[in-house]
Each structure stands twice: as structure tokens, then as C-alpha cells.
N, C-alpha and C positions, 0 to 999 in steps of 0.2 A: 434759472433760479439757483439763488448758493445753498449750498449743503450746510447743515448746521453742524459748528465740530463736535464730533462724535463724543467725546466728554464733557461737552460744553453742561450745562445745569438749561434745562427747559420749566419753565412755570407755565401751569394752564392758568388763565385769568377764568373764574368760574361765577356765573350769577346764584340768585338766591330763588329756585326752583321749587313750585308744589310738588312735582311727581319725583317722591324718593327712589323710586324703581329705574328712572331713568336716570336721573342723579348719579343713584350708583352704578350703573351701566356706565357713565361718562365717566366716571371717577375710574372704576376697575381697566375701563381701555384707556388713560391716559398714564396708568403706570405701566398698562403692555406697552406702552409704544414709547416708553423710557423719558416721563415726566417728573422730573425731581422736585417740584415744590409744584405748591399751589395757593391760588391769592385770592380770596373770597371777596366779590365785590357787594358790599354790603349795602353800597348809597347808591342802588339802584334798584329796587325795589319798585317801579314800575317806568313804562315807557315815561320818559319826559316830555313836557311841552316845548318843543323846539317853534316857538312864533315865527323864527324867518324862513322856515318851511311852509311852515303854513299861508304867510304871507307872498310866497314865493311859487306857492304850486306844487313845490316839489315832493315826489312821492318815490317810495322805492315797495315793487317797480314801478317805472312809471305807469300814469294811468293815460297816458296818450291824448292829451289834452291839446286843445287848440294850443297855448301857452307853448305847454309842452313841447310840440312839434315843433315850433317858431324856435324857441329856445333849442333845438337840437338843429337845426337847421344853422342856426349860428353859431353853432359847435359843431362845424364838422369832423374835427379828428376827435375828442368828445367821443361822440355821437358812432366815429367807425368805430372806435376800440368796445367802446360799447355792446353794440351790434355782433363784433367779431369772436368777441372774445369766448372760450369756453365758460358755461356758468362755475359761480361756486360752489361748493357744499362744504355739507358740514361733516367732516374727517371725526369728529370725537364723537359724534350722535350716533350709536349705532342703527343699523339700516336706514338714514333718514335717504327718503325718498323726494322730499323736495328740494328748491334752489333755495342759495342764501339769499337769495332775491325776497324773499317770505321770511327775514330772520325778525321785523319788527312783529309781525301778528306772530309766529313762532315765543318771542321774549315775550310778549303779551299776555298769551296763553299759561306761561309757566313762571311768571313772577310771582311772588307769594311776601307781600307786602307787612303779613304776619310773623315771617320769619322772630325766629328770639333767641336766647342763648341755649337753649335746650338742642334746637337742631345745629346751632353752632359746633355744640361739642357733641354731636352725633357727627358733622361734617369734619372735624378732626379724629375723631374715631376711628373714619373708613377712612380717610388718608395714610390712618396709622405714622412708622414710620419711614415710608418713602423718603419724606423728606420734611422740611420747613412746608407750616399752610401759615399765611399772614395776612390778616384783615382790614381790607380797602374800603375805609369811609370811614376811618376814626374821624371827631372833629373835637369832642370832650375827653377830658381827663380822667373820669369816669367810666367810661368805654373804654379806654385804653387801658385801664386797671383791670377791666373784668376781663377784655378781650385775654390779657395775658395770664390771667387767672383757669381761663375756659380753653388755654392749650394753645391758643395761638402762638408762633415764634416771633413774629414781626406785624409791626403796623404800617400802614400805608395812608398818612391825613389827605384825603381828599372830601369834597363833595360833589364830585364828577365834573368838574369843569362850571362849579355855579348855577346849573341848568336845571341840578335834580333834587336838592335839598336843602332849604336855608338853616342852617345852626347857625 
């Protein structure tokens, strides 16, 4: 694994979370651990409907499905790295005790769909200034007005790759 350069600039990509206690928990340990900006993703506000997963079988992790196994069987190097690998976790969640194999019902759990500009500039607040926080899911002109109004430094136009929100 490459080392990241020591003054290189790191952004946490951060979603839009119900539990502020933990929120700020991830917030407070991403400037310990020398985070310089942060990118609020906004146009994600809950899991999305991925059809060709669903159409597909696919689950993470998997659920070991007849498919499944067939499909992994035809992936065999797939299928060893898979197998072999060390799990992931989550390095910014403090104590988190599960894999990131659980990161879909984990993001489930703590989307908050309701998010508004209120928590917006509470979520710029406890950034302070570390650094630039800049908001992922403008798609209107409108948005980007307020966003910039409500403290953000930069905008990011997406709506996640089409899958999550039609503007």
C-alpha cells in the first residue's frame, strides 16, 4: 500500500447521518488523524435502488445463494481474493466492531433523509476551520446559492452517478 504524502491535503467524503454524537465522533477523529477538508455528500440520503443487483443476486455479503456459489465458482481468483483477504473496517467510526461487509444496513441505519440547511451549518460549524467542507449533490442554482451562503467553500454537481436522485 503507498503512503499518502505527508502534506498532501486528505478530504473525508462524509454522508448525511441521524446520530449527531457519532457524526461528531467521526468528524473530531478525522482532524486527529490530519484531514484537511471535508465533502458533504448530500445526494445520498438513502440506500439506492441498484436493479442490476437485484436482478443479479448480488448482495454484499453475500448470502450464499445457489447463484451465488455458481457465480463464484466461475470466478475463481474473484472468489480467492475474496476469501483470503483481511476484512475491512471502518478506520473513522470509532470503536466500530463490525466488517465493512455490513457498510449497506450500517448507511441504512444512519441516513437521515430529512437532513436541511440547519444541520448543514451545524456540519460546518464542527469542521470549523480545519479546512474547506464542500457540498456533493448540487444540481440547481438555488442550492448552490444557499449552499454558499450556509458556509460551504465549494460545490461538487452530482447526483451520484444517476442512480439516486432525478433533478
Amino acid at each position: 500500500m503507498r503512503e499518502a504524502h505527508p502534506t498532501g491535503a486528505k478530504t473525508l467524503q462524509l454522508y448525511v447521518w441521524r446520530d449527531r454524537v457519532l457524526l461528531k465522533e467521526v468528524i473530531d477523529r478525522a482532524k486527529e488523524v490530519g484531514f484537511t477538508g471535508l465533502a458533504l455528500t448530500a445526494d445520498f440520503s438513502w440506500v439506492g435502488n441498484r436493479e442490476r443487483e437485484t436482478r443479479t443476486g448480488f448482495t454484499v455479503p453475500p448470502n450464499y445463494s445457489m447463484r451465488q456459489c455458481i457465480d463464484a465458482i466461475k470466478s475463481p481468483a474473484w472468489t480467492f481474493d475474496y476469501m483470503s483477504r483481511v476484512p475491512y473496517g471502518y478506520k473513522a467510526v470509532p470503536e466500530a466492531d463490525f466488517p465493512a461487509e455490513s457498510l449497506v444496513a450500517f448507511i441504512a441505519a444512519q441516513m437521515k433523509p430529512e437532513f436541511d440547511w440547519k444541520d448543514a451549518e451545524w456540519l460546518c460549524s464542527e469542521w470549523g476551520s480545519t479546512g474547506p467542507v464542500v457540498l456533493k449533490g448540487v444540481a440547481r442554482v438555488d442550492e448552490a446559492q444557499r449552499a454558499m451562503k450556509t458556509g460551504f467553500k465549494g460545490l461538487w454537481v452530482s447526483n451520484h452517478g444517476g442512480r439516486q436522485l432525478e433533478v
